[in-house]
C-alpha positions as protocol buffer text, in pm:
chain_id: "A"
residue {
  index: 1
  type: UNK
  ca { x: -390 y: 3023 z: -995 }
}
residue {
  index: 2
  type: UNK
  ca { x: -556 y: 2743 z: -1211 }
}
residue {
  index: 3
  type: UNK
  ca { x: -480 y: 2432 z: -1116 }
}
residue {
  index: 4
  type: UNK
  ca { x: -355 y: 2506 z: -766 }
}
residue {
  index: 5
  type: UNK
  ca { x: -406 y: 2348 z: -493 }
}
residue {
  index: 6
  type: UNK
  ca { x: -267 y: 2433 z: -132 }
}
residue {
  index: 7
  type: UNK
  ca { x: -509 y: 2178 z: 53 }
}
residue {
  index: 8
  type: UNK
  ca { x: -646 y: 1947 z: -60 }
}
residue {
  index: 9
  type: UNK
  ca { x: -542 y: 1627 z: -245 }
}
residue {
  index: 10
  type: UNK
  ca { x: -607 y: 1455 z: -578 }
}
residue {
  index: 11
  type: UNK
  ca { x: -932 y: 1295 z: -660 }
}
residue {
  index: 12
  type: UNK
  ca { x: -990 y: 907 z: -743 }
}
residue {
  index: 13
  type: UNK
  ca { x: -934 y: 931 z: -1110 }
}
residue {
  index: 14
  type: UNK
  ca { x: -1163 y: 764 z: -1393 }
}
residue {
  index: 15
  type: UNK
  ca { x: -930 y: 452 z: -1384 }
}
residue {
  index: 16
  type: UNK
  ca { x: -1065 y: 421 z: -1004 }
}
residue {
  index: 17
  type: UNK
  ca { x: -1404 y: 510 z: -1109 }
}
residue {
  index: 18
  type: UNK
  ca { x: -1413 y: 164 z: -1353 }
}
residue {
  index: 19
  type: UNK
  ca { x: -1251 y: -58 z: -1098 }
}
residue {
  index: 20
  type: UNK
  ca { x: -1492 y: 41 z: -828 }
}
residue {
  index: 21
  type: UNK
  ca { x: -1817 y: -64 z: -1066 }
}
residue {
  index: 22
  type: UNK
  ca { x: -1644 y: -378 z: -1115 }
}
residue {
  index: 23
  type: UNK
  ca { x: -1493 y: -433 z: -789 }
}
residue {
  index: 24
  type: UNK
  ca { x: -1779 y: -655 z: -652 }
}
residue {
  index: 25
  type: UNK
  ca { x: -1882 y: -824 z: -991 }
}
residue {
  index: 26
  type: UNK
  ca { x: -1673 y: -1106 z: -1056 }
}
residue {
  index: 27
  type: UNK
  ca { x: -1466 y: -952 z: -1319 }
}
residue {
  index: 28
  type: UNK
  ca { x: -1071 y: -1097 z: -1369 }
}
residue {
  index: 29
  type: UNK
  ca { x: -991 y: -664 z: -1319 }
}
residue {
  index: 30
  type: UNK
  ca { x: -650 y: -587 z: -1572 }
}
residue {
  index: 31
  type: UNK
  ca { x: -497 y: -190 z: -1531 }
}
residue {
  index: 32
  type: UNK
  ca { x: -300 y: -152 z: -1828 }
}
residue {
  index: 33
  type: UNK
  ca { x: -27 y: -2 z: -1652 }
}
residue {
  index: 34
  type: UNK
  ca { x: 335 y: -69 z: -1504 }
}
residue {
  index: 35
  type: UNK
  ca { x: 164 y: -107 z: -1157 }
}
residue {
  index: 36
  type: UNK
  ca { x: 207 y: 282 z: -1042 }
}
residue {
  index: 37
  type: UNK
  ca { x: -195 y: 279 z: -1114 }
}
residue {
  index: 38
  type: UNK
  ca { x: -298 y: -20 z: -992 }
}
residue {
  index: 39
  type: UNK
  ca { x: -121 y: 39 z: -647 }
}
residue {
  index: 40
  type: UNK
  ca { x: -336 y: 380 z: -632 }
}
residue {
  index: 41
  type: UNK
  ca { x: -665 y: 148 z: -703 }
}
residue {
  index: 42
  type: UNK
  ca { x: -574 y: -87 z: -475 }
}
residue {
  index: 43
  type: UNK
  ca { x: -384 y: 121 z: -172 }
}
residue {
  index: 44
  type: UNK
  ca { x: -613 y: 482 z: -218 }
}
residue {
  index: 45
  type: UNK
  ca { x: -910 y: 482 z: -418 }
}
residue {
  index: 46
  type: UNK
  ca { x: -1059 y: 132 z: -309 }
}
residue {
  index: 47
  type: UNK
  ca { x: -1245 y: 136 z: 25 }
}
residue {
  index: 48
  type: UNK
  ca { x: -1354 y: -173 z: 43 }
}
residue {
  index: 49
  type: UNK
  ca { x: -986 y: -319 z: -24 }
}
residue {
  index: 50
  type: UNK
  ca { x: -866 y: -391 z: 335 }
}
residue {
  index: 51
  type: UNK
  ca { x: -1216 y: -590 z: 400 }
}
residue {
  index: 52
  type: UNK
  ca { x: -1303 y: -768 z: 87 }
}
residue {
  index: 53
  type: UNK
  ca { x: -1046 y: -939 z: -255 }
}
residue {
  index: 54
  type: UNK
  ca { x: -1133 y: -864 z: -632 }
}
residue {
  index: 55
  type: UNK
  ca { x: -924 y: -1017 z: -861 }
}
residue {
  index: 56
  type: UNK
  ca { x: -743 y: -654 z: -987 }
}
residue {
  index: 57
  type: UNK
  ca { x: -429 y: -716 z: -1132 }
}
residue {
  index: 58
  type: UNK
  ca { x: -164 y: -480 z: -1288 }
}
residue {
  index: 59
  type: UNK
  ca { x: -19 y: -501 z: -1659 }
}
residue {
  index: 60
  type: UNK
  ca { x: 287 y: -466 z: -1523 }
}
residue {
  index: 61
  type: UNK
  ca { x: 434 y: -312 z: -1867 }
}
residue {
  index: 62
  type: UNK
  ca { x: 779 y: -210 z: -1881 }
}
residue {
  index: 63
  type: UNK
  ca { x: 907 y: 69 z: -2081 }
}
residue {
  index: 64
  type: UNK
  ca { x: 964 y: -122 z: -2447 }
}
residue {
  index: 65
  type: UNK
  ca { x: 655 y: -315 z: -2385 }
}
residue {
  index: 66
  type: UNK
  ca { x: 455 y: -12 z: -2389 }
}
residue {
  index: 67
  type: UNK
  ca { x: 646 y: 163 z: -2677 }
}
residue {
  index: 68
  type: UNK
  ca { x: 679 y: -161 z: -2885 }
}
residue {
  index: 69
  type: UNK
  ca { x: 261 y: -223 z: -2809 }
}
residue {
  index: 70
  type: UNK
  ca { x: 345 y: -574 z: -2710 }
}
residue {
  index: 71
  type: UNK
  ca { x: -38 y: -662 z: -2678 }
}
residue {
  index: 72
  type: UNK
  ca { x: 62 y: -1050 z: -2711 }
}
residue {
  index: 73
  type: UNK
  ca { x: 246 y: -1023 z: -2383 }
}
residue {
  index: 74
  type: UNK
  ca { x: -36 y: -882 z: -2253 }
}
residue {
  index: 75
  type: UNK
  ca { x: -274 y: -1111 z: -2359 }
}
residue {
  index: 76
  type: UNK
  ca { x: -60 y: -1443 z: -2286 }
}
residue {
  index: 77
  type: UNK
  ca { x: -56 y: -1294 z: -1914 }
}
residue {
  index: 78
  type: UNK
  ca { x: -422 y: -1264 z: -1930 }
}
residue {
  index: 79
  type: UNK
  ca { x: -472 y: -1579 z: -2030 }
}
residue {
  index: 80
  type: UNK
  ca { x: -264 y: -1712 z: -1769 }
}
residue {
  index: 81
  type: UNK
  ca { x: -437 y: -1505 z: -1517 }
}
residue {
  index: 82
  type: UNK
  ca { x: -766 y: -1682 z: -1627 }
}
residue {
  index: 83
  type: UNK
  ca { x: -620 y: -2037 z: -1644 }
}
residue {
  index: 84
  type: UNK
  ca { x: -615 y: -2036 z: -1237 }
}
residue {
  index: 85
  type: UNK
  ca { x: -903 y: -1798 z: -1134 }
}
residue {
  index: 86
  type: UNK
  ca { x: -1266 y: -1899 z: -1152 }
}
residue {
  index: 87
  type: UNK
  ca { x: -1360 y: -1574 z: -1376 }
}
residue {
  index: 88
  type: UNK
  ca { x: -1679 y: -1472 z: -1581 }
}
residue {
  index: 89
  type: UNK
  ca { x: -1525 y: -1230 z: -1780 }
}
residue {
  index: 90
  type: UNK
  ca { x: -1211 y: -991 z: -1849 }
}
residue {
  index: 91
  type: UNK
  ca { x: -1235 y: -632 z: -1808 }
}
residue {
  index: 92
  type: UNK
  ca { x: -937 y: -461 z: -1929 }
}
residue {
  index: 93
  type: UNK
  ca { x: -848 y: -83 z: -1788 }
}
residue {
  index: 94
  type: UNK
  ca { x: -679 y: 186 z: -1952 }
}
residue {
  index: 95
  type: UNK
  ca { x: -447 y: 436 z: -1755 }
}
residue {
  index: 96
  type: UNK
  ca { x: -214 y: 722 z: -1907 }
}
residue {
  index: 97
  type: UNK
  ca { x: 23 y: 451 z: -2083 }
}
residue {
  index: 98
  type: UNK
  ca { x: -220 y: 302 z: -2374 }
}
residue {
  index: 99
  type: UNK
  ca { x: -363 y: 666 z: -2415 }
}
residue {
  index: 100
  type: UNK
  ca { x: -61 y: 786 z: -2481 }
}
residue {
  index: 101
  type: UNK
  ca { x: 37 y: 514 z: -2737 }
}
residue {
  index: 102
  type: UNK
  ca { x: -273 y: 507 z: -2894 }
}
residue {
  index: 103
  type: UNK
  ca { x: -410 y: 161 z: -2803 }
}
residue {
  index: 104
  type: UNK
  ca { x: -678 y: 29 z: -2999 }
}
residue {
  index: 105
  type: UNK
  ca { x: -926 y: -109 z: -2776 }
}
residue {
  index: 106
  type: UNK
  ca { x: -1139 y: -310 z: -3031 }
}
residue {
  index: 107
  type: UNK
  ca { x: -804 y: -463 z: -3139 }
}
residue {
  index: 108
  type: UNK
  ca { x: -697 y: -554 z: -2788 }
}
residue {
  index: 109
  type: UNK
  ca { x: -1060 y: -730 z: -2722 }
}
residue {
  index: 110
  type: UNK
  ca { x: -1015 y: -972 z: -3030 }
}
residue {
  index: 111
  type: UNK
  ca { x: -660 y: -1056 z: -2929 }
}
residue {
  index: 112
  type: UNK
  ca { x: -736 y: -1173 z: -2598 }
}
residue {
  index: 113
  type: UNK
  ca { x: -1049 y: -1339 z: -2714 }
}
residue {
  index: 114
  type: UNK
  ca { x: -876 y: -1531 z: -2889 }
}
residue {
  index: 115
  type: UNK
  ca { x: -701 y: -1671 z: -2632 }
}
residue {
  index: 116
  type: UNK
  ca { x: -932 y: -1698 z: -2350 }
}
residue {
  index: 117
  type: UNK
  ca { x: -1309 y: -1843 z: -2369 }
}
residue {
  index: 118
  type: UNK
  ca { x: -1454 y: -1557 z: -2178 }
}
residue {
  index: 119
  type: UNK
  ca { x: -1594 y: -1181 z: -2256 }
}
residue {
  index: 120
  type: UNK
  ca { x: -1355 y: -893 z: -2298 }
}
residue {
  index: 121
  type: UNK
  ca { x: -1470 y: -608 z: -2168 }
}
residue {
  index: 122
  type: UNK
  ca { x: -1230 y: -296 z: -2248 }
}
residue {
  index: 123
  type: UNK
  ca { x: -1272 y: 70 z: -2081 }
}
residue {
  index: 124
  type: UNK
  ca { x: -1134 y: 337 z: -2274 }
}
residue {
  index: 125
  type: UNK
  ca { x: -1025 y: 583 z: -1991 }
}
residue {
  index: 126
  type: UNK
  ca { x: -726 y: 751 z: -1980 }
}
residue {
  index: 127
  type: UNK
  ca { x: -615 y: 847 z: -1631 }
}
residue {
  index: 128
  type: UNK
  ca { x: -690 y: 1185 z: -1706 }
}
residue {
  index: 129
  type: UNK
  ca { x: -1043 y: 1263 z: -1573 }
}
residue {
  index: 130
  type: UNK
  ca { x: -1227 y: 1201 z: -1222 }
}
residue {
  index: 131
  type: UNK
  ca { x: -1392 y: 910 z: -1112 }
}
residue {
  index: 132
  type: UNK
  ca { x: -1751 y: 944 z: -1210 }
}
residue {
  index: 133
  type: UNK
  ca { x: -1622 y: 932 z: -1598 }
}
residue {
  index: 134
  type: UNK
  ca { x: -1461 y: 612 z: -1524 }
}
residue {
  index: 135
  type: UNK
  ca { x: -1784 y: 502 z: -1387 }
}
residue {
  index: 136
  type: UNK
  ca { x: -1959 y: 612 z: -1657 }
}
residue {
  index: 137
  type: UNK
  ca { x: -1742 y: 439 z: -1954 }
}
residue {
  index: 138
  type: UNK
  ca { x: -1749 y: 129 z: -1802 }
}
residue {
  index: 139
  type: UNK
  ca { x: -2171 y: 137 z: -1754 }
}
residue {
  index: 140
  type: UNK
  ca { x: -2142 y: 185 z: -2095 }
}
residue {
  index: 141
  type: UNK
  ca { x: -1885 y: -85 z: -2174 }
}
residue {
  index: 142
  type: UNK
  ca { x: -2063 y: -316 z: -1995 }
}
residue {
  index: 143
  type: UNK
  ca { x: -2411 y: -234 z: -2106 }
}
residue {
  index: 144
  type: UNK
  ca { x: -2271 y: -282 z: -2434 }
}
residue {
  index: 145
  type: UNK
  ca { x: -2141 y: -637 z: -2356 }
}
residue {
  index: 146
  type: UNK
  ca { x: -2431 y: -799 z: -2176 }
}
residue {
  index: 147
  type: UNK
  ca { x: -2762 y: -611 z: -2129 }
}
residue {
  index: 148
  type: UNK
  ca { x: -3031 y: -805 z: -2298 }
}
residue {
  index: 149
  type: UNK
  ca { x: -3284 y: -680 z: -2464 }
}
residue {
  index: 150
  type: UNK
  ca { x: -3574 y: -814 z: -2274 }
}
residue {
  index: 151
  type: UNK
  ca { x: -3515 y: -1032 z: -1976 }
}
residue {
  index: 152
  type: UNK
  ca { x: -3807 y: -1203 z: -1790 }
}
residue {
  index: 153
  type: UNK
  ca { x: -3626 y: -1223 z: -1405 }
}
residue {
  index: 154
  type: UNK
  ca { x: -3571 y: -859 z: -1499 }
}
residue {
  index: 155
  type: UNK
  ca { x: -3595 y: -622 z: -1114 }
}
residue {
  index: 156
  type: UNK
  ca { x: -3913 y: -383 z: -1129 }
}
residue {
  index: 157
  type: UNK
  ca { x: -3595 y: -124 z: -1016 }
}
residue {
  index: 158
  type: UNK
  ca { x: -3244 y: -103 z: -1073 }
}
residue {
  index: 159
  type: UNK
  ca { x: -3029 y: 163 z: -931 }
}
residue {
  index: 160
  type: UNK
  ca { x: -2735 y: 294 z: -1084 }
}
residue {
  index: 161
  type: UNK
  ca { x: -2468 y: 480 z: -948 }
}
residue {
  index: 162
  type: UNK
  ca { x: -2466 y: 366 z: -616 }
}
residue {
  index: 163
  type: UNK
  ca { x: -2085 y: 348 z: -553 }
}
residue {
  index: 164
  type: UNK
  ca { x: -1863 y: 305 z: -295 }
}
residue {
  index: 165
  type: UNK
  ca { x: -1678 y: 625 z: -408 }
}
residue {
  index: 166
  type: UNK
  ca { x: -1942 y: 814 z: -417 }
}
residue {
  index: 167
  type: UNK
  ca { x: -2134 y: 719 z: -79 }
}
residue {
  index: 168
  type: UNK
  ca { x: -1857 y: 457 z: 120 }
}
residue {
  index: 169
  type: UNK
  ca { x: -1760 y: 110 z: 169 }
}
residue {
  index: 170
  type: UNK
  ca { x: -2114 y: 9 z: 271 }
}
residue {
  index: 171
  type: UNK
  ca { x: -2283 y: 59 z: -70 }
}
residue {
  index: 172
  type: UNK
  ca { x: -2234 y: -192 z: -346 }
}
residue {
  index: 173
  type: UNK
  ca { x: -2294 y: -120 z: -703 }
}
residue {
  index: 174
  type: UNK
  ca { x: -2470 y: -364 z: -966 }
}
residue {
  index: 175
  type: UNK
  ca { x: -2384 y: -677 z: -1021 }
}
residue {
  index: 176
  type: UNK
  ca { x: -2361 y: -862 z: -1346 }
}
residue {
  index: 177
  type: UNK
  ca { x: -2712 y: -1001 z: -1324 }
}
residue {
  index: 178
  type: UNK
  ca { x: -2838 y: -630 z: -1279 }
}
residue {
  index: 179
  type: UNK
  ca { x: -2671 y: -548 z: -1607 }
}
residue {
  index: 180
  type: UNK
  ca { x: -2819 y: -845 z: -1804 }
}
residue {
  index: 181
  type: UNK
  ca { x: -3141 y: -718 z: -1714 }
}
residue {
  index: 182
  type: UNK
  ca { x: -3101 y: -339 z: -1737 }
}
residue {
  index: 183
  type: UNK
  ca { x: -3321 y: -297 z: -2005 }
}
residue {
  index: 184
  type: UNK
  ca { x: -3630 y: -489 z: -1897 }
}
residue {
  index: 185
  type: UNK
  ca { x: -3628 y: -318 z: -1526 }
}
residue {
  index: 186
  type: UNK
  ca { x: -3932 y: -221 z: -1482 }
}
residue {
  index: 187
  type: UNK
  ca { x: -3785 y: 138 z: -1315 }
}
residue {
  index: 188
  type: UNK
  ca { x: -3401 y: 298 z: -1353 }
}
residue {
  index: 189
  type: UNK
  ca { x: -3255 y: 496 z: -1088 }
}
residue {
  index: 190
  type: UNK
  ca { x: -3010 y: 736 z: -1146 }
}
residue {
  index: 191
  type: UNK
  ca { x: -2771 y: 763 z: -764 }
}
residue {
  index: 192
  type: UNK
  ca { x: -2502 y: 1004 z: -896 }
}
residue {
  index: 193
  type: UNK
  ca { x: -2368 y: 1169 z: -1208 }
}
residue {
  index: 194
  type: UNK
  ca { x: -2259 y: 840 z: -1361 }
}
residue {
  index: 195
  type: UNK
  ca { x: -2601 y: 695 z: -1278 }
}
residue {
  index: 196
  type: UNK
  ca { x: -2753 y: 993 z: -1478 }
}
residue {
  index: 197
  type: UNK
  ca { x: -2473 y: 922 z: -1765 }
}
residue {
  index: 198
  type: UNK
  ca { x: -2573 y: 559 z: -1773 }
}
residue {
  index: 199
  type: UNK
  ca { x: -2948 y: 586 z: -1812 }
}
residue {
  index: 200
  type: UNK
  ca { x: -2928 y: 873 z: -2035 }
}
residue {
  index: 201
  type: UNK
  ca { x: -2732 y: 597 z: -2219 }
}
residue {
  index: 202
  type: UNK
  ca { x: -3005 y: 364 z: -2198 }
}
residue {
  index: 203
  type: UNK
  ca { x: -3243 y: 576 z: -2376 }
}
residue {
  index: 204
  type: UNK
  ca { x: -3499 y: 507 z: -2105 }
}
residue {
  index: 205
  type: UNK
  ca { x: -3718 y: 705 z: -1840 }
}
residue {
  index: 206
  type: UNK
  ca { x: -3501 y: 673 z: -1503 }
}
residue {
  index: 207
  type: UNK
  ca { x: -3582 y: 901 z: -1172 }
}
residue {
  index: 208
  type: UNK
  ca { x: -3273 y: 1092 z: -1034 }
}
residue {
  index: 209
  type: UNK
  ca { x: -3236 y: 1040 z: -662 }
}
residue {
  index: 210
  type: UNK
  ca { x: -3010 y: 958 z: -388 }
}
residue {
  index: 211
  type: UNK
  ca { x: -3187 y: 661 z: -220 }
}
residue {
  index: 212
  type: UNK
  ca { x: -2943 y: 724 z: 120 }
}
residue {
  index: 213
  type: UNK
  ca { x: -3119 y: 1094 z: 144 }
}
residue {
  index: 214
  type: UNK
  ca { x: -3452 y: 1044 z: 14 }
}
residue {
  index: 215
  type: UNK
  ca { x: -3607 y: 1031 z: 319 }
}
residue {
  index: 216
  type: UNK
  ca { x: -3327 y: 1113 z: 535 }
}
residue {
  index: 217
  type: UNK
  ca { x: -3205 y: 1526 z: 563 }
}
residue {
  index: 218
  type: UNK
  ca { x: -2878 y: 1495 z: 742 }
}
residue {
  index: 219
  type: UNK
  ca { x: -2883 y: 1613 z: 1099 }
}
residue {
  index: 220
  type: UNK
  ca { x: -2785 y: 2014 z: 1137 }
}
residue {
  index: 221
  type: UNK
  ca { x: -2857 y: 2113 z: 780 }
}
residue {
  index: 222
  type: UNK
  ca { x: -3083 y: 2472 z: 849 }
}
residue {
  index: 223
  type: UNK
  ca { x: -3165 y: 2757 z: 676 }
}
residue {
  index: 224
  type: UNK
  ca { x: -2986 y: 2856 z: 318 }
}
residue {
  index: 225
  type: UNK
  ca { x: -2732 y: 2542 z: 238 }
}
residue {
  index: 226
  type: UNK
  ca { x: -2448 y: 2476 z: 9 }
}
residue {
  index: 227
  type: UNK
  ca { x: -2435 y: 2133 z: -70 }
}
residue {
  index: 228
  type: UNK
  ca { x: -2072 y: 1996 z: -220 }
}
residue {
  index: 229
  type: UNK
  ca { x: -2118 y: 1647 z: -337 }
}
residue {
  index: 230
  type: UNK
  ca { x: -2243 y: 1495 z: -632 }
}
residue {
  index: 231
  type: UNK
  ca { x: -2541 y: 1647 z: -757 }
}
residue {
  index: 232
  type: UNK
  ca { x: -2766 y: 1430 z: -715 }
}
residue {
  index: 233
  type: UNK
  ca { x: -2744 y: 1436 z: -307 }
}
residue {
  index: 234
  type: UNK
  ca { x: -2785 y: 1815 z: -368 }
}
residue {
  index: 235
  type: UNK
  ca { x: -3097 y: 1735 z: -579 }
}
residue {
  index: 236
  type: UNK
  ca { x: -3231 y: 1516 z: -368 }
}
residue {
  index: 237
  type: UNK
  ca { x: -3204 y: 1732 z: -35 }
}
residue {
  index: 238
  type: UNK
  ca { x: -3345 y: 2033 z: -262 }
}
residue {
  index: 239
  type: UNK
  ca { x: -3595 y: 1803 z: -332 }
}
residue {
  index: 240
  type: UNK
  ca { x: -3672 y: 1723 z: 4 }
}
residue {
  index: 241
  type: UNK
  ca { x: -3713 y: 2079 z: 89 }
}
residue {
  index: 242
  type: UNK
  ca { x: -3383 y: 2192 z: 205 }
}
residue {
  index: 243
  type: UNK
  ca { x: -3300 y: 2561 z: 11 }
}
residue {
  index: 244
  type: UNK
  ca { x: -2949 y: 2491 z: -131 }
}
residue {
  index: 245
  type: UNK
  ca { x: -2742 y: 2548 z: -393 }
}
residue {
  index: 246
  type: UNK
  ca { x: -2506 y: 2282 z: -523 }
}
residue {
  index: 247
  type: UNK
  ca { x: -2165 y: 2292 z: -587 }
}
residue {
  index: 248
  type: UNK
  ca { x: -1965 y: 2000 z: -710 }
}
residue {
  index: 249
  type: UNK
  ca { x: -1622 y: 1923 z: -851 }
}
residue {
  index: 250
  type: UNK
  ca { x: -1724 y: 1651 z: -1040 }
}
residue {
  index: 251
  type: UNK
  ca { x: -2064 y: 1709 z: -1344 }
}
residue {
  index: 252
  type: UNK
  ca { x: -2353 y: 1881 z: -1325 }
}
residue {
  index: 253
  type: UNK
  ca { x: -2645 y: 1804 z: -1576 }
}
residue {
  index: 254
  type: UNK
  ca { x: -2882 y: 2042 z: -1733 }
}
residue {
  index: 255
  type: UNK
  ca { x: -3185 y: 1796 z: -1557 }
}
residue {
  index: 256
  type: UNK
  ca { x: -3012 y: 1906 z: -1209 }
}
residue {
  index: 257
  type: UNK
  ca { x: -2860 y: 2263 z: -1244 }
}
residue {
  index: 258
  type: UNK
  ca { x: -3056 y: 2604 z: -1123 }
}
residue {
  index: 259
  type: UNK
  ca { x: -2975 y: 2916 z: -1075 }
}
residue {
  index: 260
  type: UNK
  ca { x: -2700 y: 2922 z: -820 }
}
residue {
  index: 261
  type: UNK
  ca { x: -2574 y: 2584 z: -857 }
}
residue {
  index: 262
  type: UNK
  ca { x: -2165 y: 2591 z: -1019 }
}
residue {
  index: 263
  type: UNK
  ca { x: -1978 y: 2343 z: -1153 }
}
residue {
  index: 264
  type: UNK
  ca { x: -1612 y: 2382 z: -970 }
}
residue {
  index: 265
  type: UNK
  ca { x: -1250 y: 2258 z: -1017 }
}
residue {
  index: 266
  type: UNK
  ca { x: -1057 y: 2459 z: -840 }
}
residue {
  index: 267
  type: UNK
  ca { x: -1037 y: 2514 z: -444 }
}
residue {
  index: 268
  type: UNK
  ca { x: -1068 y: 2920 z: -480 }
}
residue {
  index: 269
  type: UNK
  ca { x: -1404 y: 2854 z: -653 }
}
residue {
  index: 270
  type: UNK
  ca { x: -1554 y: 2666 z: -359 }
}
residue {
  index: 271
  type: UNK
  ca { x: -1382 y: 2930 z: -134 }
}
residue {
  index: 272
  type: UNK
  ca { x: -1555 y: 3196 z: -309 }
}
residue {
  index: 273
  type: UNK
  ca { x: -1913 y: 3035 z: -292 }
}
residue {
  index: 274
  type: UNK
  ca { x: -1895 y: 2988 z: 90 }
}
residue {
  index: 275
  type: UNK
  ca { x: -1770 y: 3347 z: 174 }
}
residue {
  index: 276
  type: UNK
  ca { x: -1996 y: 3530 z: -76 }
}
residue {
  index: 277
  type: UNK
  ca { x: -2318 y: 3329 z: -106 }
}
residue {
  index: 278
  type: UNK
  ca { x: -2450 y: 3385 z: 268 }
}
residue {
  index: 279
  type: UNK
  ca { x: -2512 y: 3027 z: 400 }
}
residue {
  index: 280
  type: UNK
  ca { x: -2624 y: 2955 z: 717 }
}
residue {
  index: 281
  type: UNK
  ca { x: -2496 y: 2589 z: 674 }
}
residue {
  index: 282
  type: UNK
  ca { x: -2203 y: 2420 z: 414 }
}
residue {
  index: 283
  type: UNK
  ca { x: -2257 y: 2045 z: 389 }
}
residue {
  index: 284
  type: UNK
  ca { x: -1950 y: 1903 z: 221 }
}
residue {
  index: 285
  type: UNK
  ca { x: -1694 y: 1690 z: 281 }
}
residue {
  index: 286
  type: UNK
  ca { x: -1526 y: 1774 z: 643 }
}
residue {
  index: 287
  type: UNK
  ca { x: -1218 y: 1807 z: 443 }
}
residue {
  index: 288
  type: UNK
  ca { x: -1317 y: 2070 z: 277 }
}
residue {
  index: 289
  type: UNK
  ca { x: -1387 y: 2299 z: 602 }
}
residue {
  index: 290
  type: UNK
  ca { x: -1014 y: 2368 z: 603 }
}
residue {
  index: 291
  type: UNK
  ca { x: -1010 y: 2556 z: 287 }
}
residue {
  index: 292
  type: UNK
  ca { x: -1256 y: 2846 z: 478 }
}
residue {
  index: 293
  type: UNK
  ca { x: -1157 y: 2844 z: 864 }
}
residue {
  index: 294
  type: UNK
  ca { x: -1316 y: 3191 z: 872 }
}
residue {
  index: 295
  type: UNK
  ca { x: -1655 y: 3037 z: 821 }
}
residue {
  index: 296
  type: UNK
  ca { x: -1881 y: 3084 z: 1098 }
}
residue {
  index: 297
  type: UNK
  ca { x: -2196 y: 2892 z: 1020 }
}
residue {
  index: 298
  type: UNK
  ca { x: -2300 y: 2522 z: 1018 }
}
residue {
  index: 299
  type: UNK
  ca { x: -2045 y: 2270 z: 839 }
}
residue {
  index: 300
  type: UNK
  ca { x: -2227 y: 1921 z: 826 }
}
residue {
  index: 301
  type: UNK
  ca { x: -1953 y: 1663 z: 754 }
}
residue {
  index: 302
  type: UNK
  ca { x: -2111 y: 1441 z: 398 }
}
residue {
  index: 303
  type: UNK
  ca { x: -1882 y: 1220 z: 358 }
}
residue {
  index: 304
  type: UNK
  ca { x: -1754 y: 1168 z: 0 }
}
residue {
  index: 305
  type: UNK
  ca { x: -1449 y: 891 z: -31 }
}
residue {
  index: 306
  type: UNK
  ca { x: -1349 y: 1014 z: -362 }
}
residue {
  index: 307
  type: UNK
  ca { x: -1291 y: 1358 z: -259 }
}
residue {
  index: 308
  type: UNK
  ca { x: -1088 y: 1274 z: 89 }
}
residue {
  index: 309
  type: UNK
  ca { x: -1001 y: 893 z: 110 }
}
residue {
  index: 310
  type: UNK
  ca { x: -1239 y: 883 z: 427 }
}
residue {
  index: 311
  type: UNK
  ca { x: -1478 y: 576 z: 526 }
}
């Protein structure tokens, strides 16, 4: 049955995906939302929250304010926000509320311009999607707002996609600096599917690797292999000479997919590829292993926080 799922649980959603690039950057972090979202950021989809403090903050919009559009409110909160934390800039977050009211982003940027003497950086997702689109809107959003054309303390390589979500708590995304001097790196590196989305973006020459498994085939992994992660850790093992196919629930680029590789959302998909596709060894999620207890082969356990909540 489309849609349904008997194991396992909801992935971080794009809203998640945009907080998590941000987490780590300085950013005053605003969820446009009456807090349900923000408390999934904050409580679920964050692993680094229990360790280390952004400065994420909820909307906290109550019914009329979010039919009525009261974007003032929202901005004189804002601005109040930004009155007693030592912020670079704004980045404002949309959830299921202002896509379903229509909220006009450009609009919402000028207003709270207005009133604060910082950057407004707004990210147009809508709750609906996973992660790694959230991820991507706000590489764009922000690559919009900063990146300079040229910059002469530019890296010779930058690295994109590189997200807690994606790989756990222990791997930090770009900072601010990196995005001010995206465009004069001297090499791009595209981590994950975002990372791919971002460069493509650029309009630049980027390599597409997983710098945690370049040189590193996990432990276990023989013989014929279906990888279920992002695709570029599938890439990158195939690359390393490990005969798999890739599965993900999340994208899957023409510059990644071969024959055999499958772009899946729903749990019947991935238990159809294990039972029918003759692997010696699965390496997903261990999370996933549930969905096929009749498997007999190798499962080893890649970890992937936005698919189970697991450091």
């Amino acid at each position: 049955m489309k849609g349904l799922r008997k194991v396992l649980t909801p992935f971080a959603p794009d809203q998640s995906g945009a907080s998590g690039v941000l987490y780590s950057m300085g950013a005053l972090i605003v969820i446009i939302d009456a807090g349900g979202c923000t408390g999934n950021v904050c409580g679920f989809d964050e692993p680094r929250w229990h360790e280390s403090r952004s400065a994420i903050f909820s909307a906290g919009l109550r019914d009329m304010d979010a039919i009525l559009g009261r974007d003032e409110l929202l901005a004189a909160k804002i601005k109040s926000a930004v009155e007693r934390i030592d912020t670079s800039f704004v980045a404002v977050i949309g959830t299921p509320v202002p896509a379903t009211i229509g909220t006009d982003y450009k609009a919402l940027k000028k207003l709270i311009e207005s009133k604060v003497d910082i950057p407004v950086v707004p990210v147009k997702t809508n709750g609906m999607k996973l992660y790694n689109e959230g991820e991507k809107e706000v590489y764009k959003a922000l690559i919009d707002e900063f990146a300079d054309d040229v910059h002469s303390d530019a890296k010779d390589q930058i690295v994109l996609g590189m997200t807690p979500l994606t790989y756990g708590r222990d791997h930090i995304d770009l900072s601010i600096d990196d995005i001010r001097n995206i465009r004069g790196a001297g090499k791009l590196i595209a981590a994950s599917s975002s990372g791919i989305d971002a460069c493509e973006y650029l309009g630049r020459d980027f390599e597409i690797v997983s710098p945690v498994y370049k040189n590193s085939i996990p432990e276990g992994i023989t013989g014929r292999t279906l990888v279920c992660h992002d695709e570029v850790v599938g890439k990158t093992l195939r690359d390393a000479g490990v005969e798999c196919d890739i599965a993900t629930f999340f994208k899957l680029h023409d510059s990644v997919r071969q024959a055999g590789d499958k772009k899946i959302t729903e749990e019947d998909e991935f238990i159809e590829m294990v039972r029918t596709g003759g692997y010696d060894t699965v390496a997903a999620d261990i999370c996933l292993k549930e969905l096929v207890p009749d498997y007999k082969g190798n499962w080893v356990d890649l970890k992937c926080f936005a698919i189970s909540g697991r450091y």
